[in-house]
C-alpha positions as CSV (number, residue, x, y, z in Angstrom):
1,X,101.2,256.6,45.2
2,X,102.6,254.0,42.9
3,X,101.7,250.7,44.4
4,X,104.1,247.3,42.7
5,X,101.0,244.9,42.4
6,X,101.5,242.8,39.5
7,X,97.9,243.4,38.8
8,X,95.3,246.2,37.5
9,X,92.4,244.7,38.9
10,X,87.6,246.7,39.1
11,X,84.8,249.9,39.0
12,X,85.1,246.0,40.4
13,X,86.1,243.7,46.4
14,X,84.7,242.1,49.2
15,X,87.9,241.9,51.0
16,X,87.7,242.2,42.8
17,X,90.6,242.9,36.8
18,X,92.0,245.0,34.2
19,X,92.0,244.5,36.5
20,X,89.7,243.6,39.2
21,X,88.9,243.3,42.7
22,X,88.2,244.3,45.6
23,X,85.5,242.9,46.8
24,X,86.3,240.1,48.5
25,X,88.2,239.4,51.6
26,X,92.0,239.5,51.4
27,X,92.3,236.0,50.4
28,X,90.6,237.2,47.3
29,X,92.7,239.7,46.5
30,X,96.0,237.5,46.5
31,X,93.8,234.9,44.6
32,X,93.1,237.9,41.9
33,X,96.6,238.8,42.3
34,X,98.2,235.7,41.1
35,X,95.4,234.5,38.7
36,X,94.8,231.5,41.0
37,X,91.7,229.6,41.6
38,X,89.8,231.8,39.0
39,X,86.8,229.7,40.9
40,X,86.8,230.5,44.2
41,X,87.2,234.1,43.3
42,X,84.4,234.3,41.5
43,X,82.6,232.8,44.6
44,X,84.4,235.5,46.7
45,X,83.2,238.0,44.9
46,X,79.3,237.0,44.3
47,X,79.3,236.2,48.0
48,X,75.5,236.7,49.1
49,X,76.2,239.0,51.9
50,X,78.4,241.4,49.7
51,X,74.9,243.0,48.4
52,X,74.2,244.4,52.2
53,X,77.4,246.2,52.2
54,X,77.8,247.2,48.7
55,X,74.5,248.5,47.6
56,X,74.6,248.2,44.3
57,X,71.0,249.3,44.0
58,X,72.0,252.6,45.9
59,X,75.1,252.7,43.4
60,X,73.4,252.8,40.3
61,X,70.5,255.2,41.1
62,X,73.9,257.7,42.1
63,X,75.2,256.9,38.9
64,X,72.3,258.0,37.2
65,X,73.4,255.8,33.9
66,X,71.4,256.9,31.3
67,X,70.6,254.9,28.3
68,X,72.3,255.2,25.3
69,X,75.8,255.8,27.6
70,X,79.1,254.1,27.0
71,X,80.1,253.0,30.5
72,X,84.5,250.7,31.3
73,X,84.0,249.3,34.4
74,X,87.7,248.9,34.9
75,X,88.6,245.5,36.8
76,X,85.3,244.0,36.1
77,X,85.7,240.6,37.8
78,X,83.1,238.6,38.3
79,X,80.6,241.4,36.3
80,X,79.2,242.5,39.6
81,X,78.4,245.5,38.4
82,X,79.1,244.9,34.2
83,X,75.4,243.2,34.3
84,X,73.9,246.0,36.4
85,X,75.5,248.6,34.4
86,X,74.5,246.8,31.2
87,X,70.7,247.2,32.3
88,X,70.8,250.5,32.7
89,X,72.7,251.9,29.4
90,X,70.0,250.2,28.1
91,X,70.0,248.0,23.7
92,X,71.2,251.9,22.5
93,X,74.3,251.5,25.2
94,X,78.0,250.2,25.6
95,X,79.5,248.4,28.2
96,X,83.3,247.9,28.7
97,X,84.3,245.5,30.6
98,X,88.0,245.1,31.1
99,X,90.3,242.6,33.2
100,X,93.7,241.3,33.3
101,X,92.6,238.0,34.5
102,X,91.8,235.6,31.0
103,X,90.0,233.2,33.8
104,X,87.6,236.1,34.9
105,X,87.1,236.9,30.9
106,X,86.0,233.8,30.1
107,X,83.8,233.8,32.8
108,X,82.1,236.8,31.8
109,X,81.9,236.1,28.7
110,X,80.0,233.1,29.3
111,X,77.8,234.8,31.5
112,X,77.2,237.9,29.1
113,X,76.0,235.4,26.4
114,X,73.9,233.4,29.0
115,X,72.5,236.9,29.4
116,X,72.0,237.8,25.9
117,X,73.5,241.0,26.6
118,X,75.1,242.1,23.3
119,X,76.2,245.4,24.5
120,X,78.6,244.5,26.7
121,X,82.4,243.5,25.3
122,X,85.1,242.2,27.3
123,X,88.8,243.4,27.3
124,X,91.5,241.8,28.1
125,X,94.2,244.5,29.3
126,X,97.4,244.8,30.5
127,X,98.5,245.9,33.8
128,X,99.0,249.7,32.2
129,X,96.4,250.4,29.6
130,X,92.6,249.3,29.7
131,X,92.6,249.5,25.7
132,X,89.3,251.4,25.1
133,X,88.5,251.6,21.7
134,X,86.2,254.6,21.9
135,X,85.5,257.6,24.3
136,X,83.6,256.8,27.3
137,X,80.8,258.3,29.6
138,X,81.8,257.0,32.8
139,X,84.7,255.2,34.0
140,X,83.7,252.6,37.2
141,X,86.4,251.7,38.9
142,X,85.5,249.4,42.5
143,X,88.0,248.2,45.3
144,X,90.8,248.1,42.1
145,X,93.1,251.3,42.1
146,X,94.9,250.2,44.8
147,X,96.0,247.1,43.0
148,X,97.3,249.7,40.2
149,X,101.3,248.7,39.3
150,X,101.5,252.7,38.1
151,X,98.6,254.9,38.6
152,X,99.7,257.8,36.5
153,X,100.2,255.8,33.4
154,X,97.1,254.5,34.1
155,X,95.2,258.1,34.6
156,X,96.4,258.9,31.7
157,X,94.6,256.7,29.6
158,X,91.5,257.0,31.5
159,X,91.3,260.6,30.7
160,X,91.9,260.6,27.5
161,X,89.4,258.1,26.9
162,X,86.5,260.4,28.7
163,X,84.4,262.0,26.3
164,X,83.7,266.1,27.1
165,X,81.8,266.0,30.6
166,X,82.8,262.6,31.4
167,X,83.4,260.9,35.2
168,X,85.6,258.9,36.5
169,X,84.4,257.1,39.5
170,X,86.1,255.0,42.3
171,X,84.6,252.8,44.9
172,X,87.2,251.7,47.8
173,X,87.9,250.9,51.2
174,X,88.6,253.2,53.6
175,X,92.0,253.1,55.6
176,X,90.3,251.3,58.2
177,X,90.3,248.0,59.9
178,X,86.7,246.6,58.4
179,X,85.0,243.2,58.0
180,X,85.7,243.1,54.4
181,X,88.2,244.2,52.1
182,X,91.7,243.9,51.8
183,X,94.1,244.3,54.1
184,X,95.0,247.7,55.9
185,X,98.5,248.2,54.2
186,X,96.7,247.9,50.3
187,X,94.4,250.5,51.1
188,X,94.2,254.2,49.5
189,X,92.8,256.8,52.1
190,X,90.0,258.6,50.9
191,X,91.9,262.2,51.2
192,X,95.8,260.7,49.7
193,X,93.3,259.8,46.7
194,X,91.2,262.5,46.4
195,X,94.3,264.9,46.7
196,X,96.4,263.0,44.3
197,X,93.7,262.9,41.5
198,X,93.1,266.6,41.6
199,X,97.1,267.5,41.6
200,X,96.7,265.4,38.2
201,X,93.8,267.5,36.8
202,X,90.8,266.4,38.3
203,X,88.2,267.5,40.4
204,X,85.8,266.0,43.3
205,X,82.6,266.3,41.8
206,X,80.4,264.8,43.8
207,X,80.6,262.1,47.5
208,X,78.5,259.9,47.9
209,X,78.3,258.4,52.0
210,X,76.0,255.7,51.9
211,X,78.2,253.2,51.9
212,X,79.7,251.8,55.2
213,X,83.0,250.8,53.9
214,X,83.7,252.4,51.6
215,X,84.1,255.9,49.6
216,X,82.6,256.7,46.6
217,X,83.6,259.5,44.5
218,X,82.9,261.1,41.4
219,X,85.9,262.9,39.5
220,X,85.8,265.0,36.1
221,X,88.6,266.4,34.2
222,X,89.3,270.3,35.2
């Protein structure tokens, strides 16, 4: 399942960094792919009509993020779902927010401290390792794993970085020809991901099927 895109990019777009994406159209992906027009990703990505589709309300109530948790949202872009994620771990809680892209960083960072939102920190990663410094509650990871240069590497580290009971989750596109996301070829079918996750020692948890484009599952460590 190894996929040879430069970048690690987001739990993360609409057709979005350690990564990002996915949730952009296709043109946002390349954009994310080549650190180009940091701008008009961001854009991309915080497109008004992405809400309908996405559901990030939905998405957090099935989190169920408590306060006090230590959430990565690998490929955090634009912060999509860093700020929502940040509201709900709560002043006791930890937010990660990691991204290869130094132009989506910065932009996060300005928006975290426009925020006031002292529990979040950015990470700038590479490609192969989202450098969390401490063990984690939940992993997030949206519309990015396909944009993974070497998945098992990168599994790796996710899992030893869960604490006991820990998830990782992953939001993506369905191998299907839909309005958003990127194109056809990029994309990870639900069942090639599920199967390759458990024949590295994890386990479907739980499906949620709420979303229209995508699939959103919950993984623990066997």
């Amino acid at each position: 399942m190894t996929r040879l895109f430069p970048l690690l990019i987001a739990v993360s777009l609409l057709a979005r960094p350690a990564v990002a994406v996915a949730q952009a159209p296709a043109d946002a992906h390349e954009m994310h792919r080549l650190h180009t027009d940091v701008a008009a990703y961001i854009a991309a990505l915080e497109e008004p009509d992405r809400d309908a589709w996405q559901k990030p309300h939905e998405v957090m109530q099935a989190l169920a993020v408590r306060p006090g948790a230590t959430v990565a949202d690998i490929g955090a872009g634009s912060g999509y779902f860093t700020l929502r994620l940040a509201h709900h771990v709560g002043p006791t809680g930890r937010v990660y927010a990691v991204d290869v892209n130094p132009g989506m960083i910065r932009h996060l960072d300005e928006r975290i401290r426009d925020a006031g939102l002292s529990r979040v920190t950015t990470i700038l990663a590479p490609p192969d390792d989202p450098r969390l410094p401490e063990p984690v509650d939940l992993v997030l990871i949206v519309d990015v794993w396909h944009h993974i240069e070497d998945p098992d590497v990168y599994l790796e580290k996710l899992k030893t970085s869960l604490k006991p009971g820990g998830r990782i989750v992953m939001i993506d596109f369905h191998k299907d020809e839909v309005p958003v996301g990127p194109p056809v070829e990029m994309k990870i079918a639900r069942d090639e991901l599920v199967a390759w996750m458990e024949q590295r020692g994890l386990v479907l948890a739980r499906e949620h099927t709420f979303l229209p484009y995508q699939y959103f599952l919950e993984f623990t460590v066997r």
